[in-house]
C-alpha positions as CSV (number, residue, x, y, z in Angstrom):
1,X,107.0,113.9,118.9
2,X,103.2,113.6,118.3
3,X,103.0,109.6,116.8
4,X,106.7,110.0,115.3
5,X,105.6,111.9,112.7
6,X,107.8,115.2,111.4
7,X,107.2,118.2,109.0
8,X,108.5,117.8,105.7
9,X,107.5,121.1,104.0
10,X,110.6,123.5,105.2
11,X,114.0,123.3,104.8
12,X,114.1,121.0,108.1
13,X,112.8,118.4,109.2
14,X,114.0,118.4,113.3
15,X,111.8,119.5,116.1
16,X,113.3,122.3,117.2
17,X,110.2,123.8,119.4
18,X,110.8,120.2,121.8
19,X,113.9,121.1,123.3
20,X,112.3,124.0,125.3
21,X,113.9,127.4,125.9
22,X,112.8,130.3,123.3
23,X,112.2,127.8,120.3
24,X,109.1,126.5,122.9
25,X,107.5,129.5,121.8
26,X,107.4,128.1,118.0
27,X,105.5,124.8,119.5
28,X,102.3,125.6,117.1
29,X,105.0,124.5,114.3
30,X,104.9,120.7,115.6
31,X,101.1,120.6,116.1
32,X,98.2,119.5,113.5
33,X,100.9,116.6,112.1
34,X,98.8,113.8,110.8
35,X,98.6,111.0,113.6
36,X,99.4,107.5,112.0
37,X,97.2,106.0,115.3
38,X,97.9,103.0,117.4
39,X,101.0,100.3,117.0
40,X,98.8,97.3,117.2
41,X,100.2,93.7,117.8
42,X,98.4,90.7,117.8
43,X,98.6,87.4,120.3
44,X,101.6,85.2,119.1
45,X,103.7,86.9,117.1
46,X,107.2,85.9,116.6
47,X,109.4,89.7,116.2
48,X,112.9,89.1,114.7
49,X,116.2,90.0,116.0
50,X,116.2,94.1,114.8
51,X,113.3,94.8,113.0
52,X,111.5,97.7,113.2
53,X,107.7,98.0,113.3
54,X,106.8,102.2,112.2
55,X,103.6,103.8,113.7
56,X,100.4,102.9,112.5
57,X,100.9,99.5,111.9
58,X,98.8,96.3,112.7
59,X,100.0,93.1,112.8
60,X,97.6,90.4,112.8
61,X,97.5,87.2,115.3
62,X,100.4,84.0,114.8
63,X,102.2,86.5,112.3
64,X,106.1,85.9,111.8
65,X,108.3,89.4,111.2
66,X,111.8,88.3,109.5
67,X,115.1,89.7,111.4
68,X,115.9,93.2,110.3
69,X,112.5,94.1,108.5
70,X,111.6,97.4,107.8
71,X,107.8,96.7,108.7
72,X,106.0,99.7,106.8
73,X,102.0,98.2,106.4
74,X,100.1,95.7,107.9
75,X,100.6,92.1,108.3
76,X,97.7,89.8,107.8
77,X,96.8,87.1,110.3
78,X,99.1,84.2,110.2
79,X,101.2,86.2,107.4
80,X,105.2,85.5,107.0
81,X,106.8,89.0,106.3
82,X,110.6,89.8,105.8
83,X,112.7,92.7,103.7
84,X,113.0,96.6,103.5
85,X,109.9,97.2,103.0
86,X,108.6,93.9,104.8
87,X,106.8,92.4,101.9
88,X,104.4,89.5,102.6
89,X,106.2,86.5,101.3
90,X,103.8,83.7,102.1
91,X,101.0,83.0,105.4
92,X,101.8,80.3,107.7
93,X,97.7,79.0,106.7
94,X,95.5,78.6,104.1
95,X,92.5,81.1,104.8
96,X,90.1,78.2,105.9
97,X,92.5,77.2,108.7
98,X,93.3,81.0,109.6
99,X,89.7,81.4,110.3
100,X,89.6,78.4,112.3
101,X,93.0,79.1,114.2
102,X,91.5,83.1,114.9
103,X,87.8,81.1,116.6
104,X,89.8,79.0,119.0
105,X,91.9,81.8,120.3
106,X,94.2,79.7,122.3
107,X,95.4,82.7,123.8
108,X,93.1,83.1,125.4
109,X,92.9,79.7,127.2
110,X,92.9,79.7,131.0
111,X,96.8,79.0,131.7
112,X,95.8,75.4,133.4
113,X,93.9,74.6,130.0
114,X,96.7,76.1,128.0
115,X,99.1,73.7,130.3
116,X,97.3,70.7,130.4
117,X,97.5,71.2,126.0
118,X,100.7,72.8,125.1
119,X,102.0,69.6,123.3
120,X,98.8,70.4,120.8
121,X,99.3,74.2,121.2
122,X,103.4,74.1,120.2
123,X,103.2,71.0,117.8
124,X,99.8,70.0,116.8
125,X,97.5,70.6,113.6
126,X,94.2,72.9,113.2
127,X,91.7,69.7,114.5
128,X,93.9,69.1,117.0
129,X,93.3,72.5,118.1
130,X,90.1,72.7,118.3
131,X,89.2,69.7,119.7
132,X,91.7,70.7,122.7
133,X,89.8,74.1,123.0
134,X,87.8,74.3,126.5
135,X,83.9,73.5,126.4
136,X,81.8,76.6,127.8
């Protein structure tokens, strides 16, 4: 339904041209809709029981979306978000340790690195982090 999006200037809103037969004729009535893009989420997010992400929307690395929200805009990097509209309510970092957390990119460990330092990975603090990160 062309990146969930719907007309809103007639009397209805459903897409009658999609379910084929003669109203296939009208598809020219379900094209040129404005295309919110790409659903983009980022490593290690935690995802609520029932909540709902809409089109469009990024949401950044180690971001936490509370059960049931309603998530309408983008969630920073390390951002807490919760409610209907998901508002942010707090991030997880201070900006300093964001950036820091975002270099390392544990994610993107090799999975016997990622292993051998899960302890640090699951429990441990920013330093920690990064002086667990592999060497080049």
């Amino acid at each position: 339904m062309n990146g969930s999006n719907h007309r809103m200037d007639g009397p209805s809103t459903f897409p009658f041209p999609t379910l084929g037969g003669s109203w296939a004729d009208h598809f020219d009535l379900l094209t040129g809709l404005p295309n919110r893009g790409d659903t983009v989420i980022g490593n290690d997010v935690w995802i609520g029981y029932e909540a709902v992400i809409m089109p469009g929307v990024r949401i950044g690395h180690g971001a936490i979306i509370s059960s049931r929200s309603v998530v309408v805009s983008d969630v920073p990097d390390y951002g807490i978000v919760g409610g209907n509209p998901a508002r942010l309510i707090r991030t997880r970092y201070e900006e300093a340790d964001i950036a820091r957390l975002l270099a390392v990119a544990w994610w993107d460990w090799p999975a016997d690195h990622l292993t051998h330092h899960i302890r640090t990975v699951m429990s441990g603090t920013v330093t920690e982090l990064e002086a667990a990160a592999p060497r080049d």
